[in-house]
PANU-429956 format. One line per 2 residues: their letters; for each residue z, x, y of N, C-alpha, C. Coordinates in Angstrom, 3 decimals. Each point is the difference from the previous one (the first is absolute). Example, Ala and Ser with C-alpha at 12.3 -4.5 7.8 and 13.67 -1.06 7.14 Angstrom:
// PANU-429956
AS	7.800/13.190/-5.690/0.000/-0.890/1.190/0.000/0.900/1.200; -0.720/-0.350/1.050/0.060/0.820/1.190/0.730/-0.770/1.090
//
This chain:
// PANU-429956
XX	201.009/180.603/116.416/-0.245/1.107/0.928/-1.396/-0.107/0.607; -0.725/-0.105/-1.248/-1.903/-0.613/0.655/0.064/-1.074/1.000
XX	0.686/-1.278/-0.322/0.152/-0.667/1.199/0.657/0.564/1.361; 0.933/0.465/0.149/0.475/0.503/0.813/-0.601/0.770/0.853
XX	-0.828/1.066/-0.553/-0.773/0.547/0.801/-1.254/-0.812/0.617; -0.125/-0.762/-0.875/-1.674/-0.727/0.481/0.631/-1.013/1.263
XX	1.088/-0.100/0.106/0.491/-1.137/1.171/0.149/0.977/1.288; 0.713/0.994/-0.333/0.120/0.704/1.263/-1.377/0.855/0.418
XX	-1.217/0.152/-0.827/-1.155/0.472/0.859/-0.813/-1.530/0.616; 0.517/-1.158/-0.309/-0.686/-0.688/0.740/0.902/-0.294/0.954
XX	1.835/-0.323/-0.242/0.488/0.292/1.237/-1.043/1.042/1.372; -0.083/1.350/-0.526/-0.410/0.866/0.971/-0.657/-0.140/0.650
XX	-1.449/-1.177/-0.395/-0.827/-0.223/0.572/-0.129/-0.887/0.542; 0.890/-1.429/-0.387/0.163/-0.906/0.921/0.699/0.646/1.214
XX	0.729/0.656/0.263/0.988/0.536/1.282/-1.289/0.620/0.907; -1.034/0.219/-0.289/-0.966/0.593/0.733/-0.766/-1.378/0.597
XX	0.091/-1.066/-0.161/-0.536/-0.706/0.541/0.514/-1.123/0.775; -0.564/-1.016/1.061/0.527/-0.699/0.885/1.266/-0.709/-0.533
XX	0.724/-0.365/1.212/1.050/-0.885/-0.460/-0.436/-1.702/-0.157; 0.876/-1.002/-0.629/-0.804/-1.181/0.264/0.579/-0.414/1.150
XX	-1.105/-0.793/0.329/-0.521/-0.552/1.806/0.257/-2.013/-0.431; -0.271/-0.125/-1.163/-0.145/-2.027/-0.199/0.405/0.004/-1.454
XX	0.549/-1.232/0.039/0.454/-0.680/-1.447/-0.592/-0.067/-1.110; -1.785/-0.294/0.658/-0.862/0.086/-0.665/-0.665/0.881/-0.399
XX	-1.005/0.404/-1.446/-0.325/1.699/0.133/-1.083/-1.115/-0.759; -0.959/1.305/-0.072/-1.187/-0.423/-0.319/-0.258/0.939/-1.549
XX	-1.075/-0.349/-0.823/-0.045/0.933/-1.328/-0.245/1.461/0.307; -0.960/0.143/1.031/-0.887/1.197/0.690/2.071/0.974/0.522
XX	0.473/-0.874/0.601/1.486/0.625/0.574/0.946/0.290/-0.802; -0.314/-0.596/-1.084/1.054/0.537/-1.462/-0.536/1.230/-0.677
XX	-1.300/0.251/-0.017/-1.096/0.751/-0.807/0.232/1.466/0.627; 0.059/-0.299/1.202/0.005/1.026/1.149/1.461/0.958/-0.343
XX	0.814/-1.033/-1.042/1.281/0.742/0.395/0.268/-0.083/-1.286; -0.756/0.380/-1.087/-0.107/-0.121/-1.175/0.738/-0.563/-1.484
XX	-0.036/-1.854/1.267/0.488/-0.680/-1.129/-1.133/-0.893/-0.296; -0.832/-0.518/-1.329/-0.700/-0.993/-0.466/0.935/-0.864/-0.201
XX	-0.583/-1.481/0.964/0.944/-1.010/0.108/-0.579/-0.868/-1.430; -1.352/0.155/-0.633/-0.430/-0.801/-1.188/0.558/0.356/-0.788
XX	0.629/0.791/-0.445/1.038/0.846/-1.063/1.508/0.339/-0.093; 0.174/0.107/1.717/1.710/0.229/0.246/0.839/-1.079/-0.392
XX	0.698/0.042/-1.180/1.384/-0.366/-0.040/1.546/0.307/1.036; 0.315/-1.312/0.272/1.581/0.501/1.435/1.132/0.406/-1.005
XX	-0.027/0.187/-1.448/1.146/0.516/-0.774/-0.609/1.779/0.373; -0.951/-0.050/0.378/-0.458/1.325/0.002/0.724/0.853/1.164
XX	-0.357/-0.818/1.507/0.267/0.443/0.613/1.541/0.237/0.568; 1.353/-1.119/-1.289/0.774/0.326/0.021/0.523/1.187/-0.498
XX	-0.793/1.094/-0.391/0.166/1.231/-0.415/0.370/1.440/1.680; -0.923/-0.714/0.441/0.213/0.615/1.386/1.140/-0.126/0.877
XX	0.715/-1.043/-0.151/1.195/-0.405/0.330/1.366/0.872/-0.809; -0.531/0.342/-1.030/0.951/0.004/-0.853/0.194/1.904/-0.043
XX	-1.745/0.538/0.658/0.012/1.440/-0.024/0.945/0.612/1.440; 0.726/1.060/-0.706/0.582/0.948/1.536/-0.504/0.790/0.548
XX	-0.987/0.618/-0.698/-0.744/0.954/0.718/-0.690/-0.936/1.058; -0.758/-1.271/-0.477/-0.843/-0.811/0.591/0.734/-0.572/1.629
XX	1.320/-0.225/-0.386/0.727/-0.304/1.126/0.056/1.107/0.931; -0.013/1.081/-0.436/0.460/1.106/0.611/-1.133/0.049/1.416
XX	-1.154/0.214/-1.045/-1.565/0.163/0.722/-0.074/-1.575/1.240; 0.531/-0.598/-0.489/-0.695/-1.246/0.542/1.353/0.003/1.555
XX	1.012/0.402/-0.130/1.065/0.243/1.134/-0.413/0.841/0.947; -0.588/1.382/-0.651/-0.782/0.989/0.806/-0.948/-0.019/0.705
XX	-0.874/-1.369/-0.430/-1.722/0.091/0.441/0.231/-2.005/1.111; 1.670/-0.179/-0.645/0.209/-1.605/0.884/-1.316/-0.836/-0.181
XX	0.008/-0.414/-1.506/-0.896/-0.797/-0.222/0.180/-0.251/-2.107; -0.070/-1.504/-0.068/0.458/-0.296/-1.118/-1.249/-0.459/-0.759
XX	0.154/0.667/-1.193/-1.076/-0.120/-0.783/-0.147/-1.370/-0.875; 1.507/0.197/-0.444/-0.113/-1.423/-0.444/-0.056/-1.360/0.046
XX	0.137/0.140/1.626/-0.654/-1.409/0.772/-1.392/-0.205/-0.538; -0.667/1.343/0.635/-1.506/0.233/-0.512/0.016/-0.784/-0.764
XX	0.322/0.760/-0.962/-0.564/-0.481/-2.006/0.579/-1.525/0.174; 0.901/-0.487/0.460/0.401/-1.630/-0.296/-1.118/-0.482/0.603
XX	-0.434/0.208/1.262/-1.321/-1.038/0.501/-1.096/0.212/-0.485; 0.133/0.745/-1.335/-1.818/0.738/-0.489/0.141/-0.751/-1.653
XX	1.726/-0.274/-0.620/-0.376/-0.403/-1.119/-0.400/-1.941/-0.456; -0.238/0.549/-1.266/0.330/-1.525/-0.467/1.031/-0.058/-0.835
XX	0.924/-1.276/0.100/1.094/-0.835/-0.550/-0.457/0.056/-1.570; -1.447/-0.570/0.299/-0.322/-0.494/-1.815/-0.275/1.251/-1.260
XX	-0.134/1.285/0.801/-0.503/0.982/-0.633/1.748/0.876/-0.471; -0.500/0.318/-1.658/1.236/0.635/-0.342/-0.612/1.505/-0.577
XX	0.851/0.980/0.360/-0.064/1.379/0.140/0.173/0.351/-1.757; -0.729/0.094/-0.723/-0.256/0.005/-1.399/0.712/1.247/-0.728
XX	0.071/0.964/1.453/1.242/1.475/-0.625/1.617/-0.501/-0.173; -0.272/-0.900/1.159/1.699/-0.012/-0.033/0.712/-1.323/-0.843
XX	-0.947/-0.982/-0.240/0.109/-1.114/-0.799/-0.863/-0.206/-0.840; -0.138/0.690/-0.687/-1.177/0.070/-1.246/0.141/-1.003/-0.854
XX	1.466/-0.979/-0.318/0.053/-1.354/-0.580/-0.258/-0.703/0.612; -0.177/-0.018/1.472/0.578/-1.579/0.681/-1.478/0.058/0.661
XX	-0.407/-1.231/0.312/-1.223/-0.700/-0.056/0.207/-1.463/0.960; -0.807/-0.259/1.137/-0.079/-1.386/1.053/-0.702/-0.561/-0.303
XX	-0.590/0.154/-1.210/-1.347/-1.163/-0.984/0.419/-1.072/-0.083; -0.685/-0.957/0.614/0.587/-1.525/-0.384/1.395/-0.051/0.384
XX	0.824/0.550/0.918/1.134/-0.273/0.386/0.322/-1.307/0.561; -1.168/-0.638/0.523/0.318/-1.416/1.061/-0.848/-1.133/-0.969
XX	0.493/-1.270/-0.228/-0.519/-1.081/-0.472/-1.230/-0.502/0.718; 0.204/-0.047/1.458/-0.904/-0.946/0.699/0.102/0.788/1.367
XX	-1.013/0.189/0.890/-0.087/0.438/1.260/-0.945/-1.264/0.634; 0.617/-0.307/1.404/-0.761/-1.117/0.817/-0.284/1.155/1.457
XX	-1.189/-0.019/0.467/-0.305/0.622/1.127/-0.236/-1.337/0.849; 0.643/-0.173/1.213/-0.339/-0.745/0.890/-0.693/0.335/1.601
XX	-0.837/-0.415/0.411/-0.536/0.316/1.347/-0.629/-1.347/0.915; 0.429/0.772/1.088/-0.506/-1.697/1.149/-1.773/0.557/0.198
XX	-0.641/-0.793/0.104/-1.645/-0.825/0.086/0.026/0.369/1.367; 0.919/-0.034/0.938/-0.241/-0.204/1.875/-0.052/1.917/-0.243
XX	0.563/0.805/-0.750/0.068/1.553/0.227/-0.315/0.509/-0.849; -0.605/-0.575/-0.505/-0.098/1.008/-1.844/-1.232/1.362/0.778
XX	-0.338/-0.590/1.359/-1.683/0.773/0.212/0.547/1.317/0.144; 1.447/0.127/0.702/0.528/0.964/0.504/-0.006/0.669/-1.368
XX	0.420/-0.185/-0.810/0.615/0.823/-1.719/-1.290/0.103/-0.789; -1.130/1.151/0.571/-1.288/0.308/-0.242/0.478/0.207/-2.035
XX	0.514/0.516/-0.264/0.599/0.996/-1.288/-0.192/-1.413/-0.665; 1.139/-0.570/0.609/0.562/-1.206/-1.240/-1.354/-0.763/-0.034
XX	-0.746/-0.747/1.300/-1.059/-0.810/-0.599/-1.020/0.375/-0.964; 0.060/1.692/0.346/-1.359/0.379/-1.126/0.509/-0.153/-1.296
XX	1.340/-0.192/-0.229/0.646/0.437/-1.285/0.037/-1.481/-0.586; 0.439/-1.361/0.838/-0.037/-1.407/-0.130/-1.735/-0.445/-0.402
XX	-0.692/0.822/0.561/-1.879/-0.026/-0.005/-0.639/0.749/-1.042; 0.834/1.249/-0.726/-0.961/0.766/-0.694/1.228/0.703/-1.066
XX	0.857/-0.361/-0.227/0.866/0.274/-0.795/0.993/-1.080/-0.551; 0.093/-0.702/0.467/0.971/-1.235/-0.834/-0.325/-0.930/-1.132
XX	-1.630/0.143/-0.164/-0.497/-0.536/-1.083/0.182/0.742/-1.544; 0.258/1.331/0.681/-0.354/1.432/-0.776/2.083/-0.385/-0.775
XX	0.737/-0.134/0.958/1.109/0.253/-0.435/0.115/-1.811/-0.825; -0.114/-0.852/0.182/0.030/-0.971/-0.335/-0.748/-0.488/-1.516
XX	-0.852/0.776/-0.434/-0.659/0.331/-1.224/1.018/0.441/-0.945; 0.655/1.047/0.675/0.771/0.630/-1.034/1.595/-0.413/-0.071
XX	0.609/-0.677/1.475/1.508/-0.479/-0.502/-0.451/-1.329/0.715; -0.736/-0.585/-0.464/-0.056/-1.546/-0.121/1.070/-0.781/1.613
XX	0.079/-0.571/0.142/0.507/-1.315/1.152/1.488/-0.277/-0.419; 0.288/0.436/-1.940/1.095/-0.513/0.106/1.086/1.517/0.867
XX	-0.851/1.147/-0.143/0.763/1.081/0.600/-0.354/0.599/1.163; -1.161/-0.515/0.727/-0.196/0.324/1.774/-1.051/-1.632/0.763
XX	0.693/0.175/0.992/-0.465/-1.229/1.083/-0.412/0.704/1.235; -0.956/-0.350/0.558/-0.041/0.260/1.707/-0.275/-1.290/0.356
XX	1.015/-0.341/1.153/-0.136/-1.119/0.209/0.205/-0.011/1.912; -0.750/-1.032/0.449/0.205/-0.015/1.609/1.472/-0.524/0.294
XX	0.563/1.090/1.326/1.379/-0.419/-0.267/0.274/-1.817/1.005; 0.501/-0.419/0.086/0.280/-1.396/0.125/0.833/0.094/1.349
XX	0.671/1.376/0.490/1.214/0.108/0.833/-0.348/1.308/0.236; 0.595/0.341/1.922/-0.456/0.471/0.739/1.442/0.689/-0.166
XX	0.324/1.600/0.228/1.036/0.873/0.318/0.143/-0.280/1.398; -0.422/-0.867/0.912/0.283/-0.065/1.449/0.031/-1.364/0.170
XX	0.547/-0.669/0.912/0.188/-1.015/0.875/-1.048/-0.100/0.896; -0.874/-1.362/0.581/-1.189/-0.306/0.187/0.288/0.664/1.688
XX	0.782/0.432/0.842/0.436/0.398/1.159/-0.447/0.912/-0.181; 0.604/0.940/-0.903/-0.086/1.250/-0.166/-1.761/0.155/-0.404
XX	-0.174/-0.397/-0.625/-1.440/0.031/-0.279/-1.119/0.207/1.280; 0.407/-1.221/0.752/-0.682/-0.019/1.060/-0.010/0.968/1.086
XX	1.072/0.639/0.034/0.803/1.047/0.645/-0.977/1.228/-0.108; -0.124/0.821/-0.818/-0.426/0.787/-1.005/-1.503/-0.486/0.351
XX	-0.935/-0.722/-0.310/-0.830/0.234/-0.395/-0.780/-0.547/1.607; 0.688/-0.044/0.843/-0.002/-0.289/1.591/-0.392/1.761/0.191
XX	1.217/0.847/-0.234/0.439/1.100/-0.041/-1.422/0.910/-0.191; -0.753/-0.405/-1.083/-0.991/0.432/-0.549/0.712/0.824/-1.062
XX	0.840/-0.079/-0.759/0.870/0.708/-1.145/-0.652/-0.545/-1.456; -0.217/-1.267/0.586/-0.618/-0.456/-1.801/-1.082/-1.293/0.274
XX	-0.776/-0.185/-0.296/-1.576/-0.777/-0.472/0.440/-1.557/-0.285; 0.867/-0.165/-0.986/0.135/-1.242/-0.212/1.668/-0.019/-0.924
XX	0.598/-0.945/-0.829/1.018/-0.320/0.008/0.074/0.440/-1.448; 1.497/0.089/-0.352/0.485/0.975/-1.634/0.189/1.347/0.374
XX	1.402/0.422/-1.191/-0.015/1.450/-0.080/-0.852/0.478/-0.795; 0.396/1.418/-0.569/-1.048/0.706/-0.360/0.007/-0.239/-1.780
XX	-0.491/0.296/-0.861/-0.169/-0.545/-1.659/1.071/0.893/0.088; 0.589/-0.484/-1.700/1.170/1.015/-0.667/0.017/-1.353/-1.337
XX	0.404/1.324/-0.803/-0.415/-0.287/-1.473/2.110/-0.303/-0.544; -0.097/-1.114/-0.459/1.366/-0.304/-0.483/0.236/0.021/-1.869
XX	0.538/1.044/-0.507/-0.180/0.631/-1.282/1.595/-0.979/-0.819; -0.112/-0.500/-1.314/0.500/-0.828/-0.358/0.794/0.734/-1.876
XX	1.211/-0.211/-0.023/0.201/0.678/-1.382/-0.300/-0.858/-1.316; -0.207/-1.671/0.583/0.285/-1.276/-0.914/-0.820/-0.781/0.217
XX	-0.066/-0.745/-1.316/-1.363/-1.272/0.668/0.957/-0.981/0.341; -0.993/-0.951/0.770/0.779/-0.812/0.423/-0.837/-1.562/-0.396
XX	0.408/-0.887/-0.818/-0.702/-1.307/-0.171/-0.910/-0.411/0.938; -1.169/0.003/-0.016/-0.486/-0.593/1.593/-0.649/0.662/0.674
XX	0.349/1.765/-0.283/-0.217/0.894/0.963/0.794/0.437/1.489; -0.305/1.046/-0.216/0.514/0.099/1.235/-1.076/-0.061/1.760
XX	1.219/-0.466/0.967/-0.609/0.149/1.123/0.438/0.579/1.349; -0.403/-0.192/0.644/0.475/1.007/1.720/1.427/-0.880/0.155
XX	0.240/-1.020/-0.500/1.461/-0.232/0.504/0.815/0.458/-1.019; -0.446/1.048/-0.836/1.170/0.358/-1.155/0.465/1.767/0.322
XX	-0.714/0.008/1.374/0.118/1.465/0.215/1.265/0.332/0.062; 1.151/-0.642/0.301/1.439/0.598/-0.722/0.085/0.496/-1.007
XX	-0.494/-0.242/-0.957/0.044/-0.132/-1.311/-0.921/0.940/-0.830; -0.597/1.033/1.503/-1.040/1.386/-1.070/0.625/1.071/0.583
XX	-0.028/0.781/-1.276/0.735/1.198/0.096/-0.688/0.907/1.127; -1.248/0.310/-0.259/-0.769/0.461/0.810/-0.557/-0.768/0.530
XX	0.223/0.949/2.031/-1.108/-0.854/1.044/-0.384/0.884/0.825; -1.685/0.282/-0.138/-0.460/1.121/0.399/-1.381/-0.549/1.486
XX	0.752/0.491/1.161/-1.284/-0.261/0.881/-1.070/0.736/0.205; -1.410/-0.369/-0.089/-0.938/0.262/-0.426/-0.930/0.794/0.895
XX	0.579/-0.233/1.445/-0.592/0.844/0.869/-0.212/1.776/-0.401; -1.266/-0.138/0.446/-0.274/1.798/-0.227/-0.165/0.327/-1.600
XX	0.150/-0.884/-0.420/-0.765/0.212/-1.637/-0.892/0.229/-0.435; -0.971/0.858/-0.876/-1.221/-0.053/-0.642/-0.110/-1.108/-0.782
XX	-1.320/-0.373/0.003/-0.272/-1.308/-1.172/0.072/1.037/-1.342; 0.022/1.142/-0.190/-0.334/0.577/-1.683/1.600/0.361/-0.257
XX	0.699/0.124/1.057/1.251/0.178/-0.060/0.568/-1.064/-0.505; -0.436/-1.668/0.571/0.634/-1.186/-0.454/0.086/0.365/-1.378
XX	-1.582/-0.139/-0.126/-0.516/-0.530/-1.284/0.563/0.971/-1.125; 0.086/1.702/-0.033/0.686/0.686/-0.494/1.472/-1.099/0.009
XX	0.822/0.308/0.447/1.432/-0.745/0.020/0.212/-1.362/-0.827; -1.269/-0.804/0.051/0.512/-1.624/-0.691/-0.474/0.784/-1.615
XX	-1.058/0.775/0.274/-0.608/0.430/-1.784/1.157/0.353/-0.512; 0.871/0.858/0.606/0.991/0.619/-0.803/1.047/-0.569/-0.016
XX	0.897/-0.841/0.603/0.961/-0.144/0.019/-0.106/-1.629/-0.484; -0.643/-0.831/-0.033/-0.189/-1.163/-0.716/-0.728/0.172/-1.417
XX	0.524/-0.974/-0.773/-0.442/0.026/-1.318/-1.531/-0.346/-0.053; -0.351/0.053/-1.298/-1.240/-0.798/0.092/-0.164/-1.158/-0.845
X	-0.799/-1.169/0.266/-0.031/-1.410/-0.871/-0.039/-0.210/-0.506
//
């Protein structure tokens, strides 16, 4: 019943504020609408989905909350009321983050995190359980490239980083041509570096 009520006074107050305008939201645009994206669990915000009153409000005011809350949470974070056993600790064997050298300048987040955080995570789950490695292969065709960056759309050649999350080791290691083969594949655009680094701490083991 405590939950219940505590969802529908923040329902109330999200309905008082803008609708979303871009795909992208910023922490300051989640905060505003009083979700903490460093803390939000998306099992959470499947609660809002699941409320009628919440639907009710959200039909009336033509605007969905729980879009909101999906672009404000994290995947890796688990809601400790509603799964008080279950735990994403060490869930993944090995995570490989890959990024192209011609664009990495564009992905301000990730280089500080490749510059001032990967040593930090690499201390603690060792090489045999995270890699960043330069990717070898371009998400575009060298036309297209040229196209585009004619365009003034992009600086130099490669897509954007994304981190490929693994359940198994693999002899050898794994690499960017085994990306069939990871469960998780997360693109990296619009990421915080404390957000990465939060995410590999928790969800990879340690060495």
């Amino acid at each position: 019943m405590m939950l219940s009520l505590t969802l529908l006074m923040v329902a109330v107050a999200l309905l008082q504020s803008t609708p979303v305008t871009a795909q992208k939201v910023s922490e300051n645009w989640c905060l505003e609408r009083g979700f903490d994206p460093t803390n939000l669990s998306c099992d959470t915000c499947r609660l809002i989905d699941e409320s009628t009153t919440i639907q009710k409000l959200q039909q009336e005011q033509n605007i969905n909350i729980g879009e909101e809350c999906r672009q404000c949470c994290q995947f890796h974070k688990v809601n400790p009321v509603l799964h008080p056993e279950y735990s994403l600790r060490g869930k993944y064997k090995f995570a490989l983050l890959t990024y192209n050298e011609g664009s990495l300048s564009q992905f301000g987040e990730i280089k500080d995190f490749l510059e001032r955080d990967l040593s930090d995570v690499l201390s603690f789950k060792g090489e045999s359980r995270f890699k960043a490695v330069a990717s070898t292969k371009s998400s575009m065709d060298a036309e297209m490239r040229m196209q585009m960056m004619m365009m003034g759309i992009m600086n130099g050649g490669g897509g954007q980083p994304k981190l490929m999350l693994f359940e198994k080791h693999k002899k050898g290691g794994w690499s960017e041509e085994d990306e069939e083969e990871a469960v998780e594949i997360i693109k990296l655009r619009g990421w915080k570096r404390e957000d990465l680094k939060d995410m590999l701490m928790t969800l990879l083991p340690s060495a």
